[in-house]
Backbone bond lengths (Angstrom), bond angles and torsions (degrees), N, CA, C in turn:
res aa  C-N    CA-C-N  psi(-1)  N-CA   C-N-CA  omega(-1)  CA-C   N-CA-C  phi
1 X - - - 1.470 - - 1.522 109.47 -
2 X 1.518 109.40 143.10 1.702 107.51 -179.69 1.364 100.71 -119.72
3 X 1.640 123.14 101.77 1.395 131.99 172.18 1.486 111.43 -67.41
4 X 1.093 138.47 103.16 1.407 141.45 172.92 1.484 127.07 -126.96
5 X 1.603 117.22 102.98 1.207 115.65 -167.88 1.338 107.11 -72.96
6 X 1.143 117.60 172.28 1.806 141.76 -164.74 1.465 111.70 -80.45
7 X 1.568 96.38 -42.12 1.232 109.93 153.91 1.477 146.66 -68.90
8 X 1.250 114.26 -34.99 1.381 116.62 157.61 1.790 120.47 -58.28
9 X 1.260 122.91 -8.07 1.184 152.00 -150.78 2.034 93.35 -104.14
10 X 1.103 93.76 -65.31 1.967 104.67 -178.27 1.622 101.73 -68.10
11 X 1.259 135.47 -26.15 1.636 142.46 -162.07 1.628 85.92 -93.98
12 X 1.562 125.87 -57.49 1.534 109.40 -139.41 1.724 85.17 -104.65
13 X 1.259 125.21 -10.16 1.828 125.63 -176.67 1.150 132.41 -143.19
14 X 1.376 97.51 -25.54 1.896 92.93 156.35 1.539 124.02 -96.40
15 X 0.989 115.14 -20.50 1.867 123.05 176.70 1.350 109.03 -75.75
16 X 1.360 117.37 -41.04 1.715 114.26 178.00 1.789 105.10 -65.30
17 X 1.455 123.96 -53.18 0.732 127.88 -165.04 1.366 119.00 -75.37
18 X 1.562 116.59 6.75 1.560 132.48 -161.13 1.810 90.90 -108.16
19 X 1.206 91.54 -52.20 1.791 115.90 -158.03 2.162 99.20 -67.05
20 X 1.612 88.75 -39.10 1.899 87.76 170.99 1.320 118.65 -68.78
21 X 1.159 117.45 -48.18 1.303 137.06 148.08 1.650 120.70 -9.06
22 X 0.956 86.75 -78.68 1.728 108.91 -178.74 1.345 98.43 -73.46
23 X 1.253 154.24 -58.14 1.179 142.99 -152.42 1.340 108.24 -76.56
24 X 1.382 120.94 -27.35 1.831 130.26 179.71 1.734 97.53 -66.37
25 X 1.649 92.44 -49.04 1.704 90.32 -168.07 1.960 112.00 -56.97
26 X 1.322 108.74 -37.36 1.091 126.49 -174.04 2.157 124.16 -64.98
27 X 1.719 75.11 -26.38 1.540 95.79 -176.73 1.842 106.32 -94.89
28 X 1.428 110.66 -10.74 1.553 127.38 165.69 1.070 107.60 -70.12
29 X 1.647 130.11 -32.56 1.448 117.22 -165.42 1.696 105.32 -124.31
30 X 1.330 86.04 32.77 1.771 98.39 163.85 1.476 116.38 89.40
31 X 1.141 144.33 -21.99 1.085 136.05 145.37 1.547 147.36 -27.83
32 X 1.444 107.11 117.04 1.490 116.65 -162.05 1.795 97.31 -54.84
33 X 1.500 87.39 -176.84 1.589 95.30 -172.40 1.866 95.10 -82.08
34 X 1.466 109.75 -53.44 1.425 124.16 -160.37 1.950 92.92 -53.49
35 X 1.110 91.80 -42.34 1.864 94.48 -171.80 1.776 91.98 -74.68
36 X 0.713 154.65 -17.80 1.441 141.86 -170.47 1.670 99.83 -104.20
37 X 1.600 127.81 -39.61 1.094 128.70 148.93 1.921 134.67 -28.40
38 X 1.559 91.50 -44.08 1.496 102.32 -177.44 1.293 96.58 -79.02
39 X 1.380 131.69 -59.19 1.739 128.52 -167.30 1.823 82.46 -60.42
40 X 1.044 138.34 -94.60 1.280 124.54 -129.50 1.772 122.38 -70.66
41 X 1.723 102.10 -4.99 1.549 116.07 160.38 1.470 98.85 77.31
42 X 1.499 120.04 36.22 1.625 127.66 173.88 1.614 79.99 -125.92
43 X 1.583 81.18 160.37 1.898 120.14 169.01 2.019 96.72 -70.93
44 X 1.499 103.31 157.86 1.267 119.11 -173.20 1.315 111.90 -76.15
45 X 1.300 105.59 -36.75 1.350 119.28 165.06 1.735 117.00 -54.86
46 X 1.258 115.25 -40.61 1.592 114.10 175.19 1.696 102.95 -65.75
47 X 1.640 116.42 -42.41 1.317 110.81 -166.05 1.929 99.44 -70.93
48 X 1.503 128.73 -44.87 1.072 119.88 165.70 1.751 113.20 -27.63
49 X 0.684 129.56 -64.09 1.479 143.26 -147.91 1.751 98.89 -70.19
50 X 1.805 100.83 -45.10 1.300 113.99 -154.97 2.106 103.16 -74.60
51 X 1.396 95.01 -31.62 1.466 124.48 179.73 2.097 106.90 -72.42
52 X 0.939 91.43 -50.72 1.967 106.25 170.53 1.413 93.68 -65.59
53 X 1.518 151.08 -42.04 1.076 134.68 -150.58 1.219 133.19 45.04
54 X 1.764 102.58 39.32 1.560 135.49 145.29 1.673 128.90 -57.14
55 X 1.777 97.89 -35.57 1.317 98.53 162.30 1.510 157.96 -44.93
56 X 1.317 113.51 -16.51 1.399 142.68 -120.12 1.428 111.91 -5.58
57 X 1.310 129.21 -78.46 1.416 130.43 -163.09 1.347 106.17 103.99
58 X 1.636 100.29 164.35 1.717 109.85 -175.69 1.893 99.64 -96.00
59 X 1.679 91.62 133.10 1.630 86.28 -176.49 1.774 117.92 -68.54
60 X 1.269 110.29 -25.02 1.159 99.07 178.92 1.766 138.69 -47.42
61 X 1.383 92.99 -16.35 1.842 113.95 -164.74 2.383 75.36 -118.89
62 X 0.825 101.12 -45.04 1.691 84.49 -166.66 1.636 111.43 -47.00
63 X 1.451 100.30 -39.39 1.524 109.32 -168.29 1.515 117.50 -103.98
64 X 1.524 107.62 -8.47 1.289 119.33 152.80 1.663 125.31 -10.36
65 X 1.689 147.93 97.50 0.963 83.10 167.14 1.891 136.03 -118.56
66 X 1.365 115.80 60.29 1.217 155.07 157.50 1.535 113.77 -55.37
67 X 1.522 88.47 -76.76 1.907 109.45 162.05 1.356 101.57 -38.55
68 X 1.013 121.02 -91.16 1.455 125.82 -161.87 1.284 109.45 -63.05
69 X 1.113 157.67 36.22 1.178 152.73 -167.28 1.854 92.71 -155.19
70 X 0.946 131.75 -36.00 1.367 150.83 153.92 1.415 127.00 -52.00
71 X 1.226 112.53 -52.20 1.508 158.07 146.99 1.885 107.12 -31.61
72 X 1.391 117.46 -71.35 1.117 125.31 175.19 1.327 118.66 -60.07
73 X 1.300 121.08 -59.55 1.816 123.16 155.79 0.805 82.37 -32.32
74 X 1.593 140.76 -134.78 1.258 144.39 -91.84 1.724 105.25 -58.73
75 X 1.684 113.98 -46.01 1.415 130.02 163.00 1.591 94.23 -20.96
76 X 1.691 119.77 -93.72 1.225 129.30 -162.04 1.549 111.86 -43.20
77 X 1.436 123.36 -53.41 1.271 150.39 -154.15 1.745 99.92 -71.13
78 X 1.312 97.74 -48.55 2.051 102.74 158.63 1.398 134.66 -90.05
79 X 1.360 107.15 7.40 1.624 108.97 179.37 1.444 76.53 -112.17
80 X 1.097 162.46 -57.20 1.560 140.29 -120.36 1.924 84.67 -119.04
81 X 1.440 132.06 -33.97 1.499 122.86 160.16 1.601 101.96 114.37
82 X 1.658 95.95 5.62 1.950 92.77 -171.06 1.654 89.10 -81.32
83 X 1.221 132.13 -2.60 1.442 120.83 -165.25 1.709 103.16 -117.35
84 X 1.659 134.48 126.50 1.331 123.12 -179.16 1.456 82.73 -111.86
85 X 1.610 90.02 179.66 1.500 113.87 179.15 1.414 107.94 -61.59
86 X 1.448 156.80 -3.35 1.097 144.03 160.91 1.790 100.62 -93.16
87 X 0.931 103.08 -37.89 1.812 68.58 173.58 1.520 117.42 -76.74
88 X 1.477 118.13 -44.18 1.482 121.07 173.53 2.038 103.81 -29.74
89 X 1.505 107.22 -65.29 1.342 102.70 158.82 1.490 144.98 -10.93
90 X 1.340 111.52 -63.11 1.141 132.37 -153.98 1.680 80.93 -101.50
91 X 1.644 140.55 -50.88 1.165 133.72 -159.60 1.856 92.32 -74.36
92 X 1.249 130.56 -30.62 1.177 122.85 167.40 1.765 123.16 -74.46
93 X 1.349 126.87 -18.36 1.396 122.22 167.75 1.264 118.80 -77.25
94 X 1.685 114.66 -23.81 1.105 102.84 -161.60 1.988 98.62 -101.02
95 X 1.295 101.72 -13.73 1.633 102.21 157.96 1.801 135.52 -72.67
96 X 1.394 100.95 -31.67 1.219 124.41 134.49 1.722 143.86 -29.70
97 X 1.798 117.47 -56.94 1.150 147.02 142.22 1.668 105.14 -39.57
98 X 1.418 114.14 -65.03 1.372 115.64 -148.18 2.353 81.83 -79.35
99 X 1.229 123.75 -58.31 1.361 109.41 -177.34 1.670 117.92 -35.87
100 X 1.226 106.71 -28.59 1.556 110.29 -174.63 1.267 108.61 -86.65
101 X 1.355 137.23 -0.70 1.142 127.50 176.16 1.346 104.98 -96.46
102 X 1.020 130.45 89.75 1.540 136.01 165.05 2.233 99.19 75.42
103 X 1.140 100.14 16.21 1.816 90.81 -164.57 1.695 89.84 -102.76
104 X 1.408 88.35 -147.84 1.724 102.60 -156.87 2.012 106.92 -69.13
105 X 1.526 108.36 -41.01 1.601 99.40 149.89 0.993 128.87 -38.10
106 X 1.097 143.13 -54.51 1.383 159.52 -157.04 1.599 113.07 -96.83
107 X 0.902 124.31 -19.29 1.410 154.06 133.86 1.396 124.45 -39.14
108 X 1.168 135.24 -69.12 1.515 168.86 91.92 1.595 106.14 19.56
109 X 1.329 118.66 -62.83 1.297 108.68 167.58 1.474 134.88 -73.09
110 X 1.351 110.52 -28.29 1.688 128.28 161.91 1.307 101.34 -41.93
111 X 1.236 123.69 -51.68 1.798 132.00 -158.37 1.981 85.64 -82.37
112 X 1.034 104.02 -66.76 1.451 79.64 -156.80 1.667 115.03 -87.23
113 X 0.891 114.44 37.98 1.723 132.89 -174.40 1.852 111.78 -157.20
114 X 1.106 109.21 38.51 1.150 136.56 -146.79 2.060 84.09 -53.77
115 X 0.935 129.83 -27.11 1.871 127.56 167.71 1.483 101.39 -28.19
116 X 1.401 112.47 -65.50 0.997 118.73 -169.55 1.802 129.01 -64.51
117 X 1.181 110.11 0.16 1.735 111.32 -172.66 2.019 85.09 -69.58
118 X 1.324 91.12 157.16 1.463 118.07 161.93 1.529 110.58 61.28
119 X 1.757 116.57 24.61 1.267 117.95 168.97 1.305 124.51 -105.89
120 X 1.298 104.11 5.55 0.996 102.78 -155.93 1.748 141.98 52.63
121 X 1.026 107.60 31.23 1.201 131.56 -157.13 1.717 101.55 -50.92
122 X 1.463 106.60 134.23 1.558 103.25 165.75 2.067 114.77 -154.15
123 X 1.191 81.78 16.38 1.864 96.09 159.64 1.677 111.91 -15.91
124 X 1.342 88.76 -56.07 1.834 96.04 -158.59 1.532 107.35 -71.06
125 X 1.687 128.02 -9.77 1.115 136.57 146.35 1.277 159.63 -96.53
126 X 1.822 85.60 -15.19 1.317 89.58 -177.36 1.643 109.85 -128.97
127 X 1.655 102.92 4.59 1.324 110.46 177.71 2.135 104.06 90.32
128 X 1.142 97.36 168.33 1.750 98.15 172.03 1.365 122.23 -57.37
129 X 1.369 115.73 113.98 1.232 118.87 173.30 1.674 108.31 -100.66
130 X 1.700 104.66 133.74 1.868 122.49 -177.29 1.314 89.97 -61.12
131 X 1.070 144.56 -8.02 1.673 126.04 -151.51 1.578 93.74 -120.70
132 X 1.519 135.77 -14.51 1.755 115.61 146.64 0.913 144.61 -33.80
133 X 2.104 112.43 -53.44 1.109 109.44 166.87 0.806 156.23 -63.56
134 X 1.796 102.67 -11.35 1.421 120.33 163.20 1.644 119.83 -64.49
135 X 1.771 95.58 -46.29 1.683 106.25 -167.19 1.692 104.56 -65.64
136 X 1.705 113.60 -32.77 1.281 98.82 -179.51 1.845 124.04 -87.41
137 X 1.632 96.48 9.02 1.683 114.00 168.99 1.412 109.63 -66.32
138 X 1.531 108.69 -56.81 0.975 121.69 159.32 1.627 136.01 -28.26
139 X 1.390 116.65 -62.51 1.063 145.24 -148.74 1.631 90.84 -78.94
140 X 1.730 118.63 -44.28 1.158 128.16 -129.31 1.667 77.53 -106.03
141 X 1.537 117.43 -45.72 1.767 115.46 168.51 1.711 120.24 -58.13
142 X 1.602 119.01 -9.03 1.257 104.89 -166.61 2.066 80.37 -95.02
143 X 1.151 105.47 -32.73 1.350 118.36 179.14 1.760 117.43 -22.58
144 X 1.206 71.83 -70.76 2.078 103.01 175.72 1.281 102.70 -65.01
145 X 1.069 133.96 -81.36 1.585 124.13 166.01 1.530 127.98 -4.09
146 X 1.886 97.22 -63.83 1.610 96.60 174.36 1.798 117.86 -62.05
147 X 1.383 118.31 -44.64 1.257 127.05 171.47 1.792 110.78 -35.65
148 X 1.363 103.53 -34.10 1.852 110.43 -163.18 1.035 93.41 -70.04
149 X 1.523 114.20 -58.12 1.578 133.79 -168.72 1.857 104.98 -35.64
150 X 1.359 94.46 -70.70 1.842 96.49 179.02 1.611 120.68 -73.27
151 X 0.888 107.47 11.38 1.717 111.54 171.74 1.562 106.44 -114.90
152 X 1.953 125.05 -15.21 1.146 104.75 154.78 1.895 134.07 -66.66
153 X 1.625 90.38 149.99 1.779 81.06 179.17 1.505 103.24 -97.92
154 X 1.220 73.95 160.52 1.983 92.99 -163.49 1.057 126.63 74.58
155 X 1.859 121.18 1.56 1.492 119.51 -163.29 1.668 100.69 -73.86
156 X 1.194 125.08 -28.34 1.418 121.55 -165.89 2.136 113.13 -71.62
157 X 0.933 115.53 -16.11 1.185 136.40 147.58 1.317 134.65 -47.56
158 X 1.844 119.83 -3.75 1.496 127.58 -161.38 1.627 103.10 -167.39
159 X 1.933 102.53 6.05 1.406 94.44 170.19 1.690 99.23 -93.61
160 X 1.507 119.42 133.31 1.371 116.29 -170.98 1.818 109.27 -68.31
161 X 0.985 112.89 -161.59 1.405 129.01 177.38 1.882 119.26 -69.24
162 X 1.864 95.95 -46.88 1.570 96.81 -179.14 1.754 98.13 -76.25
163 X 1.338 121.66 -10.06 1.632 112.55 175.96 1.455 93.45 113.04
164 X 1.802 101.26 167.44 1.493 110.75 171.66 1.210 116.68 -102.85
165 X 1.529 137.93 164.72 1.202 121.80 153.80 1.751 94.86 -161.09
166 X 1.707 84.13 148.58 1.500 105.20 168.10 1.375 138.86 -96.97
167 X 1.408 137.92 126.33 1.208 141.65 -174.39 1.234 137.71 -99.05
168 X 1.579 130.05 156.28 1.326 108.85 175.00 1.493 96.61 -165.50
169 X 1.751 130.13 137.37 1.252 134.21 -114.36 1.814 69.07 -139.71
170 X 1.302 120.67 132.89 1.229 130.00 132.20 1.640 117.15 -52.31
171 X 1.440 108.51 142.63 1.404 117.03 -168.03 1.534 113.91 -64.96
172 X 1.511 110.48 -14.60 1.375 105.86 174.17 1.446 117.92 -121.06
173 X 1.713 116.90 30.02 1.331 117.33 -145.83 1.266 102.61 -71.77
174 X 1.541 145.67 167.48 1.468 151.53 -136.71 1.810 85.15 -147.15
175 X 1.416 116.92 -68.80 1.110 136.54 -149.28 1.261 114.70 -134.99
176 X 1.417 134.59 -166.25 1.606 148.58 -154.19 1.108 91.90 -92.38
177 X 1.638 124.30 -44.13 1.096 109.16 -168.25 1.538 127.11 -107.01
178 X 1.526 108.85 45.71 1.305 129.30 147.34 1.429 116.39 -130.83
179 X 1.322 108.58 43.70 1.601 129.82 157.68 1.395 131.99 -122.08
180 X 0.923 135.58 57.45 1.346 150.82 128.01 1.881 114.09 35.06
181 X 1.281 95.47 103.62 1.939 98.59 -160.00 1.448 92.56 -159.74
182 X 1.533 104.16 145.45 1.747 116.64 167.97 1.360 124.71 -56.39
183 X 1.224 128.93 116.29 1.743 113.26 -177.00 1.397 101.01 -70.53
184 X 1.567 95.49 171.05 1.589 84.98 -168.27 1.777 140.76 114.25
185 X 2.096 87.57 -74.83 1.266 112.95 171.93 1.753 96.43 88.13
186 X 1.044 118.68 145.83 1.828 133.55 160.41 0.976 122.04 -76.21
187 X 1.210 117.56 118.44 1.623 136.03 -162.38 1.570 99.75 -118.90
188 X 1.585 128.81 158.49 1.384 140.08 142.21 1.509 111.24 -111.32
189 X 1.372 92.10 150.76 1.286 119.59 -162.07 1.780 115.09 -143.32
190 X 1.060 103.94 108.98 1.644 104.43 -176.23 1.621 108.63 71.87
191 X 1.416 108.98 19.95 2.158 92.16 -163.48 1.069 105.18 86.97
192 X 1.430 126.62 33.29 1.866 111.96 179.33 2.096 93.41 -151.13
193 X 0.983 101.83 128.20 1.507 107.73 159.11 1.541 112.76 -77.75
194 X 1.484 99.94 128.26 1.739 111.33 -178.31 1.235 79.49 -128.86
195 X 1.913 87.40 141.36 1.209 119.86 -174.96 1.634 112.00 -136.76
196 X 1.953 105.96 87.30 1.486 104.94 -139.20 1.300 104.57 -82.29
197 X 1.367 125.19 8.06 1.784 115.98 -176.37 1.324 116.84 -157.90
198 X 1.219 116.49 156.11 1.854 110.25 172.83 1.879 101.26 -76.12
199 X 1.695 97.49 150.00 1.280 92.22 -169.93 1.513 104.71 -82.74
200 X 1.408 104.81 165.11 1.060 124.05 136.13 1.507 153.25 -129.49
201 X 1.680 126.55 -144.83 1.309 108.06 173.19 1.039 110.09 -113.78
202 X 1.502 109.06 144.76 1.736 126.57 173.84 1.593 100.59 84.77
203 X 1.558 108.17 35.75 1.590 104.55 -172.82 1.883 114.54 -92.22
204 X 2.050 101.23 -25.53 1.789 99.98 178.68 1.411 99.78 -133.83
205 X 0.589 128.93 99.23 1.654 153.17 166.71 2.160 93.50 -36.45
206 X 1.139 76.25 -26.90 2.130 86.60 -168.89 1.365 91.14 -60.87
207 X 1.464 108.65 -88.60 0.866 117.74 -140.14 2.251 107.52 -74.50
208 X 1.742 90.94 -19.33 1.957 94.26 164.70 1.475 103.50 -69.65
209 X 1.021 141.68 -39.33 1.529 133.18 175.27 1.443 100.53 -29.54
210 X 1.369 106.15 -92.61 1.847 134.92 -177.38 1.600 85.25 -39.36
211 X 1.194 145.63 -85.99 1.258 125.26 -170.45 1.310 130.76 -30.32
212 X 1.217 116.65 -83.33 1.306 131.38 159.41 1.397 114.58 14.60
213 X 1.537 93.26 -86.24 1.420 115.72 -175.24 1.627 111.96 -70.18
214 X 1.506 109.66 -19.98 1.762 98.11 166.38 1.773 115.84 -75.67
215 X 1.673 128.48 -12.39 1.190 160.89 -152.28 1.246 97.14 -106.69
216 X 1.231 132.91 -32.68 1.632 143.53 -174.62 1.102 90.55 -69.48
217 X 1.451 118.64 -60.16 1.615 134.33 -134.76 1.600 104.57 -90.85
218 X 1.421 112.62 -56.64 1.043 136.53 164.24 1.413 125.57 -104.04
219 X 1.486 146.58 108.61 1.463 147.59 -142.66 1.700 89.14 -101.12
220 X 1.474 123.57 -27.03 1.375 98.63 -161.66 1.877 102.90 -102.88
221 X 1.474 98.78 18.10 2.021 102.65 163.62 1.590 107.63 -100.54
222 X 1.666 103.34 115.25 1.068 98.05 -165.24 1.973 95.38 -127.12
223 X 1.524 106.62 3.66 1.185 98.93 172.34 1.101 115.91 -167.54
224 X 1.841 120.03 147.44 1.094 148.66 -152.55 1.465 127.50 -163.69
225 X 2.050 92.10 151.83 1.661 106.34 -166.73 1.248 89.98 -120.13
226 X 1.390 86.80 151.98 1.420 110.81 165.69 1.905 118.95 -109.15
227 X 1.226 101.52 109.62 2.058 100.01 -178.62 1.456 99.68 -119.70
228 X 1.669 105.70 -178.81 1.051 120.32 165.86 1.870 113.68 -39.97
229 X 1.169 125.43 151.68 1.776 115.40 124.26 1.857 117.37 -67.49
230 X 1.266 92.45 124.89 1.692 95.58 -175.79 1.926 94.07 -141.41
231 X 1.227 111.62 117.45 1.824 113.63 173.13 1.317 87.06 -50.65
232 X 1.098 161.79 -72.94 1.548 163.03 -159.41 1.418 104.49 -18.58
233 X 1.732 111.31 -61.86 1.579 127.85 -168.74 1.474 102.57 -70.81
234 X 1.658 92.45 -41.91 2.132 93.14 -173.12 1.520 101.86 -69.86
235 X 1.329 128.20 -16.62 1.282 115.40 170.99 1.280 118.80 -85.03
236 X 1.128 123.13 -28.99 1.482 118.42 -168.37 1.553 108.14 -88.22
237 X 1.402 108.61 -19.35 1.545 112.70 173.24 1.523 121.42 -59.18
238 X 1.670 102.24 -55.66 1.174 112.53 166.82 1.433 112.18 -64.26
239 X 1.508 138.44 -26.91 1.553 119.99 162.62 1.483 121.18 -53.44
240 X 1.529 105.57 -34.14 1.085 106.99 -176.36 1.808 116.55 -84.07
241 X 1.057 109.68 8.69 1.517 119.32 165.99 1.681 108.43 75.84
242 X 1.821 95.67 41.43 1.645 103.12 170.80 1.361 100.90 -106.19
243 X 1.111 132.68 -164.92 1.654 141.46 -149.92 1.544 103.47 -162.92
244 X 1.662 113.61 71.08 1.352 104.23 -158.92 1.590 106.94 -66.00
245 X 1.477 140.65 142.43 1.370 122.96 155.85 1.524 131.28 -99.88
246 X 1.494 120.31 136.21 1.211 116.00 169.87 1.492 127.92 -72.08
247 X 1.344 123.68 -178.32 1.449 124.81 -174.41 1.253 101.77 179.14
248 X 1.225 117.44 153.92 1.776 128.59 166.20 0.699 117.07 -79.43
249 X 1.761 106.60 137.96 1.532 124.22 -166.53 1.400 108.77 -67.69
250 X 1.185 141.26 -26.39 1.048 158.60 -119.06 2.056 88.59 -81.13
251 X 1.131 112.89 132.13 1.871 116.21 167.52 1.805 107.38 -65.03
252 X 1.160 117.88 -48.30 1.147 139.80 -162.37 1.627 107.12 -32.34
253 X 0.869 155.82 75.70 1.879 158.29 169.38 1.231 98.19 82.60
254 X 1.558 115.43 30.50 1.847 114.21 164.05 1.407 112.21 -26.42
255 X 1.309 112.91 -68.85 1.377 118.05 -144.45 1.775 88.85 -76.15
256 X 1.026 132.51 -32.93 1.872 113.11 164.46 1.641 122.35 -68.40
257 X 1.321 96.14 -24.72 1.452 103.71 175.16 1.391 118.11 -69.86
258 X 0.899 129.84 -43.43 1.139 164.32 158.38 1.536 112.07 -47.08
259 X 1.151 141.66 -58.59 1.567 141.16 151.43 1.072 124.62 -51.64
260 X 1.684 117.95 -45.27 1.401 104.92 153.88 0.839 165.14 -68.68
261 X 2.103 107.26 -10.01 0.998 147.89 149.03 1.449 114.92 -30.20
262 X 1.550 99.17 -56.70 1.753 121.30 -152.22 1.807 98.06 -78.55
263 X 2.022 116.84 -27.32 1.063 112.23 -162.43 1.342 98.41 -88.70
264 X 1.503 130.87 -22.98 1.475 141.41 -147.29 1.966 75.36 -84.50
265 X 1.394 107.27 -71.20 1.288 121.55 174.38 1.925 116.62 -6.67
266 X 1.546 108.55 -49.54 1.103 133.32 -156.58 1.774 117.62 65.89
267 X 0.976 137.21 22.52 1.732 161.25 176.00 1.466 132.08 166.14
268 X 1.062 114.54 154.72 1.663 113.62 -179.08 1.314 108.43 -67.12
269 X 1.117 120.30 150.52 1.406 118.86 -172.61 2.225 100.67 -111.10
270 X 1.335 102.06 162.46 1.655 102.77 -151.63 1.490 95.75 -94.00
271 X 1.502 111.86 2.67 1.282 113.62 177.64 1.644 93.69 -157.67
272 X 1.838 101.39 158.95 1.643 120.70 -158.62 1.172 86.11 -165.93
273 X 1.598 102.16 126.19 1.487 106.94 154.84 1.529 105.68 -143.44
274 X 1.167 119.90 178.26 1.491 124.69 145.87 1.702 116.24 -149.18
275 X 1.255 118.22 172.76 1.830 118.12 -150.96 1.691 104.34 -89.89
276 X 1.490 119.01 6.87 1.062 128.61 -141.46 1.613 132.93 23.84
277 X 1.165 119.36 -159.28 1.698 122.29 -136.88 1.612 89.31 -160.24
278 X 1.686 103.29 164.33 1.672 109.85 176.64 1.270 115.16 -68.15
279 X 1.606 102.56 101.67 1.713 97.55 147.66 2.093 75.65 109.87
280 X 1.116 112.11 -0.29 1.567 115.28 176.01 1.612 94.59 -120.86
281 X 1.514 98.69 133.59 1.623 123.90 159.89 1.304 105.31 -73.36
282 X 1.843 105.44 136.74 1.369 110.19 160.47 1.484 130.55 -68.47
283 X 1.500 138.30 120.90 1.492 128.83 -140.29 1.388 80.54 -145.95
284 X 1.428 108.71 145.22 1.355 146.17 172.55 1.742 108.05 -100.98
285 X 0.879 116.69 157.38 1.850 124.93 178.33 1.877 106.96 -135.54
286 X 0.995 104.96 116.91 1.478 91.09 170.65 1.750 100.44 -106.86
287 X 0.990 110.42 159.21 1.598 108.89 163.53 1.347 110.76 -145.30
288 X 1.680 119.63 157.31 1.104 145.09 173.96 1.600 121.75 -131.06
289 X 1.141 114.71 -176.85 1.604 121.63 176.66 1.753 107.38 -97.64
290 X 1.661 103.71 -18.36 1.287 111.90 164.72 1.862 111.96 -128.23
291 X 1.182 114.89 176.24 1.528 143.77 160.71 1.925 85.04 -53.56
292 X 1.126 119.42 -83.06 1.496 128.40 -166.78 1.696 108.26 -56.63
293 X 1.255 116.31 -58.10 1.454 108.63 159.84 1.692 122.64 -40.89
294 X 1.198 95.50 -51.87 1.863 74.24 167.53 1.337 124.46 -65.47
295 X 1.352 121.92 -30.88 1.475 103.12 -170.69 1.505 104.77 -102.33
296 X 1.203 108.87 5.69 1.630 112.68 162.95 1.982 109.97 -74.76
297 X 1.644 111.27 -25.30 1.467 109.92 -154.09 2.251 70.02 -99.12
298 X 1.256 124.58 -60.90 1.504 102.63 167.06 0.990 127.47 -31.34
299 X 1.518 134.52 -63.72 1.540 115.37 -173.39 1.322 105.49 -54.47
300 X 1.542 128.13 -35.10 1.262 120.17 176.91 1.575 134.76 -55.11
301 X 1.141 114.67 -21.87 1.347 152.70 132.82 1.513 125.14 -14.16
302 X 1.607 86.56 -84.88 1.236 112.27 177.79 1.373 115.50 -44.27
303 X 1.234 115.80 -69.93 1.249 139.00 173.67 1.288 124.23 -39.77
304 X 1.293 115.04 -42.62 1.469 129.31 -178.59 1.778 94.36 -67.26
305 X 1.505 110.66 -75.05 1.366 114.30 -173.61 1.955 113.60 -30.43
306 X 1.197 120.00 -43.42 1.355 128.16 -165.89 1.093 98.54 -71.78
307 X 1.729 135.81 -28.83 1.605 129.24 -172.53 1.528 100.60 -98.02
């Protein structure tokens, strides 16, 4: 695990890159080094460097343009003297504030705290939110799931053409984008399932459709694959004493079609397919109560079909 505060983040990459910044602008409107030294509370030697554009800085805040627009005030606001160190202050926290809200901080920390991609993370504004640990339960079960997927044998054989992908529905999800899926989608390649990204939310609209509406019907299916149609799977399902159901391929009010299906049904069924349609792939649905339950009831699948 890489613990990295938000703050260590503004001290070691946004302040250097603020302070070079500012000191070039400052050294544009005539200001000695020693006088640009005293306002910014660095050695002359740092402002040399910062003025040469030896410093580099992180581009994300250089090319900002927030930063720089922030950046220039303070420039004007300390060469002409209408600006003291409490406003310079306050014009830097509250540029600061605004990077952490989803901006180039927040940005910056995704990369190097890499836990955090696809949570949407907003700690640094709004304080701890109870509803992470769920999303990264989630996140961390669709996780395991994809891993199963490419360690089954034979699975690359039943991922269709548009790709596979796995899902997993927050307990109160509304929409796509509290469904939890690989961007991308899962592809094979050479006989091998690649699984090109950590998931996140609102990443397959495919396979949250078919969820969704199995989640409507039934609250405790909260996750699902998408494979080939293969008679192989429809046989081994039914060996295994599942009840696969069909449906029309058709896009057209799926996701109502599809719920009403599941209610007429009286439960979701643990398998969904239909034969597809023009210009539509034939697609299989597995579902579970988890991301891992489905591809635990697939390999089961899988496996069966190959004997």
């Amino acid at each position: 695990m890489s613990l990295v505060l938000p703050s260590e983040l503004v001290v070691d990459r946004f302040l250097p890159t603020v302070r070079a910044v500012l000191a070039r602008r400052l050294s544009e409107r005539g200001m000695t080094q020693n006088e640009i030294a005293a306002e910014l509370s660095v050695t002359q030697a740092a402002i040399s460097k910062y003025v040469a554009g030896e410093a580099g800085g992180d581009g994300r805040f250089r090319n900002d343009p927030d930063t720089i627009a922030t950046v220039d005030r303070l420039a004007e606001g300390i060469h002409t003297g209408s600006m003291d160190g409490y406003d310079a202050l306050a014009e830097l926290l509250a540029l600061i504030h605004r990077l952490e809200d989803r901006g180039p901080i927040c940005e910056l920390h995704e990369t190097e705290m890499p836990e955090l991609q696809g949570l949407g993370c907003d700690l640094c504004v709004r304080g701890l939110d109870t509803d992470v640990r769920v999303e990264r339960e989630v996140l961390a079960d669709v996780r395991s799931a994809a891993r199963t997927l490419a360690t089954i044998p034979g699975m690359a054989e039943y991922v269709p053409n548009v790709g596979t992908n796995v899902g997993m529905a927050l307990p109160d999800a509304g929409d796509e984008t509290d469904v939890a899926a690989i961007p991308g989608r899962i592809y094979s390649m050479s006989g091998r399932v690649e699984v090109p990204a950590n998931p996140e939310f609102g990443a397959s609209s495919h396979v949250a459709t078919a969820l969704l509406a199995a989640k409507a019907a039934g609250p405790d299916t909260r996750g699902a694959i998408n494979v080939a149609t293969d008679d192989r799977l429809l046989e081994a399902a039914r060996s295994l004493g599942y009840d696969p159901l069909a449906f029309d391929a058709s896009y057209e009010d799926r996701a109502d079609r599809l719920e009403t299906t599941f209610r007429d049904r009286g439960a979701v069924p643990q398998i969904l397919y239909h034969e597809g349609a023009f210009g539509i792939e034939p697609i299989t649905f597995v579902f579970g109560a988890t991301a891992t339950d489905a591809a635990d009831r697939l390999q089961e699948l899988v496996e069966t079909a190959s004997n």
